[in-house]
C-alpha positions in Angstrom: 41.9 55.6 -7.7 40.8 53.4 -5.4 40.1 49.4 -5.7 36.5 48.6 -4.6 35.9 46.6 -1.6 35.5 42.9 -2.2 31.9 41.2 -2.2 31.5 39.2 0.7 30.3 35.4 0.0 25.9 34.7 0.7 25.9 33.1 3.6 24.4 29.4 3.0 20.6 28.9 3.6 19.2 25.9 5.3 17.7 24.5 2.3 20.2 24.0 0.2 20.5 20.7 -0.2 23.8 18.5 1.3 25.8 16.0 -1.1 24.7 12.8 -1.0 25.9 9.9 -2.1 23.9 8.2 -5.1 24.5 5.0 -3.6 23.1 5.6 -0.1 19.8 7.2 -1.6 19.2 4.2 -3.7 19.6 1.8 -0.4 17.2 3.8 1.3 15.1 4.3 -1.6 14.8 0.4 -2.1 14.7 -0.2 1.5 11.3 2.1 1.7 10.0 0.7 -1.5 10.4 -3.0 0.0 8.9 -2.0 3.3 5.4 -0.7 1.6 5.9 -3.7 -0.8 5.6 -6.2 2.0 2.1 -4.0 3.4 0.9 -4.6 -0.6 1.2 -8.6 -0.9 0.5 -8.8 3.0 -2.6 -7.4 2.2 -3.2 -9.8 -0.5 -2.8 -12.5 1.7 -5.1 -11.5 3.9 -7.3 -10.5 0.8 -7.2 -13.8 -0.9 -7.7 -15.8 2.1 -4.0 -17.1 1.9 -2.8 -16.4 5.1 -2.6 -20.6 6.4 -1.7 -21.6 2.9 1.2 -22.5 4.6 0.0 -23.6 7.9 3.3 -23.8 9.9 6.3 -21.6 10.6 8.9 -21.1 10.1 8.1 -24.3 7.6 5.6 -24.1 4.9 4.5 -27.2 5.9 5.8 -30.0 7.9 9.3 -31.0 7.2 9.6 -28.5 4.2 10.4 -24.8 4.1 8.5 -24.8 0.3 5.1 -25.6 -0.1 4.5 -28.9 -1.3 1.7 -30.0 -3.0 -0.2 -32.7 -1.1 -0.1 -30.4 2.3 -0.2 -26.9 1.4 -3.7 -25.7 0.3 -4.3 -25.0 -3.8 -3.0 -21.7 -5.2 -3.1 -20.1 -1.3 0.5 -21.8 -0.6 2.0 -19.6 -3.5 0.5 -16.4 -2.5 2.1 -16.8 1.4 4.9 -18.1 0.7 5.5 -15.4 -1.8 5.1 -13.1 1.0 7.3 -15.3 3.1 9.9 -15.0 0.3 9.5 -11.1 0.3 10.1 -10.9 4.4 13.6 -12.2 3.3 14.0 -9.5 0.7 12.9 -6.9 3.6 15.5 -8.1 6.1 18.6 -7.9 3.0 17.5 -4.3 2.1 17.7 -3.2 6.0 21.2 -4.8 6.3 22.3 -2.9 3.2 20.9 0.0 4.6 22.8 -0.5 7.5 26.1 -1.1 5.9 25.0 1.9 3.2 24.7 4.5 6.4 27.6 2.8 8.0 29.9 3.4 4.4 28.1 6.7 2.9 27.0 8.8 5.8 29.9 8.5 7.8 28.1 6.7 10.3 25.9 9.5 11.1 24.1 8.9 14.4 21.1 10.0 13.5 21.2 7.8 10.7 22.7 5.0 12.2 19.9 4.7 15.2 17.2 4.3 12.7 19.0 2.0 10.5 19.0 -0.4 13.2 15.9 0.2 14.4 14.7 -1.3 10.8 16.5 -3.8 11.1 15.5 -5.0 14.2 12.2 -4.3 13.3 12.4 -6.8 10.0 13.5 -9.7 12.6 10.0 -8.7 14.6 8.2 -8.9 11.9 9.6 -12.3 11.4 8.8 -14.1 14.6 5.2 -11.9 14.3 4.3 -13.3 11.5 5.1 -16.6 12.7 3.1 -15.9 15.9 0.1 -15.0 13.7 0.0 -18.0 11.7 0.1 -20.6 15.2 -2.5 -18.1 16.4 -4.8 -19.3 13.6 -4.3 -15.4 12.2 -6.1 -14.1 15.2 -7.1 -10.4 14.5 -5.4 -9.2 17.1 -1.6 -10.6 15.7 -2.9 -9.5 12.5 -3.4 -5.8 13.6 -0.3 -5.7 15.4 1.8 -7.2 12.2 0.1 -4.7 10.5 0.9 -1.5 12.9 5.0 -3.2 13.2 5.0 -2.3 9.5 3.5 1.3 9.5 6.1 2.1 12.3 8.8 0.5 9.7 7.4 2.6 6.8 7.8 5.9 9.0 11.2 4.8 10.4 12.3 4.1 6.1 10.8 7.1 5.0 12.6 9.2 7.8 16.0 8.0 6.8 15.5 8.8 3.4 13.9 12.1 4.0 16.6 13.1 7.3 19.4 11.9 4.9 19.0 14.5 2.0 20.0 17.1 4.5 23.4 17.5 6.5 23.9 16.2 10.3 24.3 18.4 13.6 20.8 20.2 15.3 18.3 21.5 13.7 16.0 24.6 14.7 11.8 24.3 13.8 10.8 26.7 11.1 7.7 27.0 12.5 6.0 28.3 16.0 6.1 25.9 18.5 2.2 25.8 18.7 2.4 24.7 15.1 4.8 21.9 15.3 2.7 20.7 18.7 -0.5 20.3 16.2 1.3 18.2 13.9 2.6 15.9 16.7 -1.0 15.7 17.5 -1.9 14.8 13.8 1.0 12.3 13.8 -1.4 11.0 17.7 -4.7 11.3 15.3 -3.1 8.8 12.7 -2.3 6.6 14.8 -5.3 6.4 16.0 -6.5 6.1 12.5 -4.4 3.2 11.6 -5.5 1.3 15.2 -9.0 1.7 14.0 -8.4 0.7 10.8 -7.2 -2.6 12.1 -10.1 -3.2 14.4 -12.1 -2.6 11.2 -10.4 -4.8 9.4 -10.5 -7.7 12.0 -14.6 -7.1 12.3 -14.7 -7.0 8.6 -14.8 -10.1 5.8 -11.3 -10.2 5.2 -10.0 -12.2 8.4 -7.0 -13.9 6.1 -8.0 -17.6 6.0 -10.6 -18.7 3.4 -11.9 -21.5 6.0 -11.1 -20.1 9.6 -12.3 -16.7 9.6 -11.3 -15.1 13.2 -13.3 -11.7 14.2 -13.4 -8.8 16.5 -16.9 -8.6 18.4 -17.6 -5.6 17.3 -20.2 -4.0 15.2 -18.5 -3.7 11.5 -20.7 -0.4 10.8 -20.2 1.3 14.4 -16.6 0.5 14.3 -16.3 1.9 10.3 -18.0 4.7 11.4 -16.1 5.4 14.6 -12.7 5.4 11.6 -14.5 7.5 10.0 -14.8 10.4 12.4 -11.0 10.2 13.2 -9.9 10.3 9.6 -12.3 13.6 9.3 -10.5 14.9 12.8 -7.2 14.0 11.0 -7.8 15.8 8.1 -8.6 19.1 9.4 -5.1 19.1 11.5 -3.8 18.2 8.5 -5.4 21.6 7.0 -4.6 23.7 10.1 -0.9 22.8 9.9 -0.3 23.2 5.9 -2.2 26.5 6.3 -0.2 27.6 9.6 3.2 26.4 7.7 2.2 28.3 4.3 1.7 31.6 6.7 4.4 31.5 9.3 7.2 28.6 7.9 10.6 30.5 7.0 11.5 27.5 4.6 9.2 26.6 2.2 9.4 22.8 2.4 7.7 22.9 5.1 4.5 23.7 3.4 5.1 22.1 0.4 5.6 19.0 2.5 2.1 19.4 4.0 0.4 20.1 0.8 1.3 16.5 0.0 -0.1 15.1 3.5 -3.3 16.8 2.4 -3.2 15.4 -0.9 -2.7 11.8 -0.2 -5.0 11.8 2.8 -7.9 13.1 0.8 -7.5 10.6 -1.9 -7.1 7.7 0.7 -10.8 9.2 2.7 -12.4 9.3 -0.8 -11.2 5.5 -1.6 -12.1 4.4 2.0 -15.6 5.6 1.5 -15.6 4.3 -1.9 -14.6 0.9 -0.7 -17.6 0.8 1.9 -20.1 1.7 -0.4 -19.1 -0.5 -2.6 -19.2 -4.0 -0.1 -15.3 -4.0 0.3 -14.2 -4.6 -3.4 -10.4 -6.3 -3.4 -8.9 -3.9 -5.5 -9.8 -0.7 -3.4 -8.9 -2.9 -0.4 -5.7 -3.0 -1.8 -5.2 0.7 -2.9 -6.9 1.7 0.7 -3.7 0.0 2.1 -1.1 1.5 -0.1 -2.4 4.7 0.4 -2.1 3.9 4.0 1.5 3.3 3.5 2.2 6.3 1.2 0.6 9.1 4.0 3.0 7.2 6.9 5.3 8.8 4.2 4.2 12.1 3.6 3.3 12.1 7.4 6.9 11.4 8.5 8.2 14.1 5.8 6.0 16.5 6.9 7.6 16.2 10.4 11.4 16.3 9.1 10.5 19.2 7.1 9.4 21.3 10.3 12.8 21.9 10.9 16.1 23.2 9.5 19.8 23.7 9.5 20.2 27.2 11.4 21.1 29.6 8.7 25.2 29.4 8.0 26.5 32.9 8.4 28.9 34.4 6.1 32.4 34.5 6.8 33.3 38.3 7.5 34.8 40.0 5.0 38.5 40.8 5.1 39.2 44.4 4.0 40.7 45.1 0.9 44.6 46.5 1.6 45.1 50.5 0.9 45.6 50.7 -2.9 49.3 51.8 -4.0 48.1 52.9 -7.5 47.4 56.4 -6.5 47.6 59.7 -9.2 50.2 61.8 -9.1 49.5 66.1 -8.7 52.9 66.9 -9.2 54.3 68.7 -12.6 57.5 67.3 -13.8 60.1 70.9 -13.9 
């Protein structure tokens, strides 16, 4: 009788998931929740006409940091410098991210780059916003506050995303011509957000109650003009969930576009919600936190094109002859 040769181990697939420490998702996790935060109540700034209720920087007013009641203007000083007080929330989450990646991830390099990209990125948000407030929140300081945040939001929601899976290269699991149309989706939305600002800077909601500052453009042509790029956005968006669901090896990958879809046709349907309806705060407000959450599904999208190569199995070591054999001969 023989012994029967030993199983060999299943070689490890791509998406299994690494171990991660609970600790370093929650400081990426709060670090990405602070950075759409600070789009939210940046937007209500803007919304309420707050943004010179404190009309210096970095003071609230002259010779205080907190606004005081003869010189800051009515309930607008509390809504900006609530936001102000937020900004400082922003730049302790990216230094515990920093020291997180630095403690949990073993320093990972492609964790640590972005990590300090974040956090450089909180300090230029900082001197922008002061910049925006001398400039009498001209629309063009407004837009590019507002742009320095998206570019935050993807870089947060890439560490999160990269971090769930282990380090070294990673192959696509997708055709090249597919993962070219989703860079050019990724060229689309920026386009869309751009537009959005100029939008935004031709629109009502400038950010000061009493000093309005405007684009010269046309707020219907320009509206419009969005418009057509968030339509041209959202059939790339189609073409690459369909192309991922057909030719992806990993199903994240389409599972990850199904959710770009998703959130891009609920942000088109409250954008044209919001015009018909004369720019009502509240969908202002949603319009820019859906804005926020598809620079999330965007940037997982792209991390999910590509894999961890598929581990092969050790080979299997042969089992040794077996010494428990029968016997034929007759005891005589």
């Amino acid at each position: 009788m023989t012994s029967a040769p030993p199983t060999s181990p299943p070689a490890r697939t791509a998406d299994r998931p690494s171990l991660v420490s609970p600790w370093l998702r929650r400081a990426l996790l709060l670090n990405l929740v602070l950075e759409v935060g600070i789009v939210v109540t940046g937007g209500l700034v803007r919304l309420t006409g707050s943004g010179l209720g404190c009309p210096t920087w970095p003071e609230c007013v002259p010779g205080s940091y907190v606004p005081v009641r003869e010189q800051a203007e009515g309930f607008h000083r509390f809504i900006e410098f609530g936001n102000r007080t937020l900004t400082g929330a922003v730049g302790f989450g990216a230094l515990f991210v920093l020291y997180a990646v630095w403690r949990w991830a073993g320093r990972r390099r492609d964790l640590m780059v972005p990590a300090w990209i974040v956090l450089m990125g909180v300090a230029t948000q900082a001197v922008l916003g002061g910049i925006t407030v001398r400039t009498g929140l001209h629309p063009a300081t407004v837009a590019a506050h507002f742009l320095v945040s998206m570019a935050l939001v993807a870089t947060s929601a890439f560490l999160l995303v990269r971090s769930e899976e282990p380090p070294g290269p990673r192959a696509l699991v997708v055709p090249p011509l597919v993962a070219r149309l989703a860079w050019l989706a990724c060229a689309v939305a920026a386009a869309v957000l751009v537009l959005g600002t100029v939008v935004t800077g031709s629109g009502p909601h400038s950010g000061d109650a009493d000093e309005p500052a405007r684009f010269g453009f046309d707020p219907r042509t320009i509206s419009w003009l969005h418009a057509d790029a968030v339509m041209l956005f959202i059939g790339l968006v189609v073409a690459v969930w369909v192309a991922a669901r057909l030719t992806a090896t990993s199903p994240r990958a389409a599972e990850a576009w199904r959710w770009v879809l998703l959130v891009t046709l609920v942000q088109g349907l409250v954008g044209y919600v919001q015009y018909l309806a004369g720019l009502p705060e509240v969908l202002v407000i949603a319009h820019m936190l859906l804005a926020s959450l598809l620079v999330v599904a965007l940037t997982a999208g792209m991390v999910r094109l590509r894999s961890r190569a598929l581990t092969p199995a050790p080979p299997a070591t042969p089992a040794p002859p077996s010494t428990h054999t029968l016997s034929t001969d007759t005891p005589g």
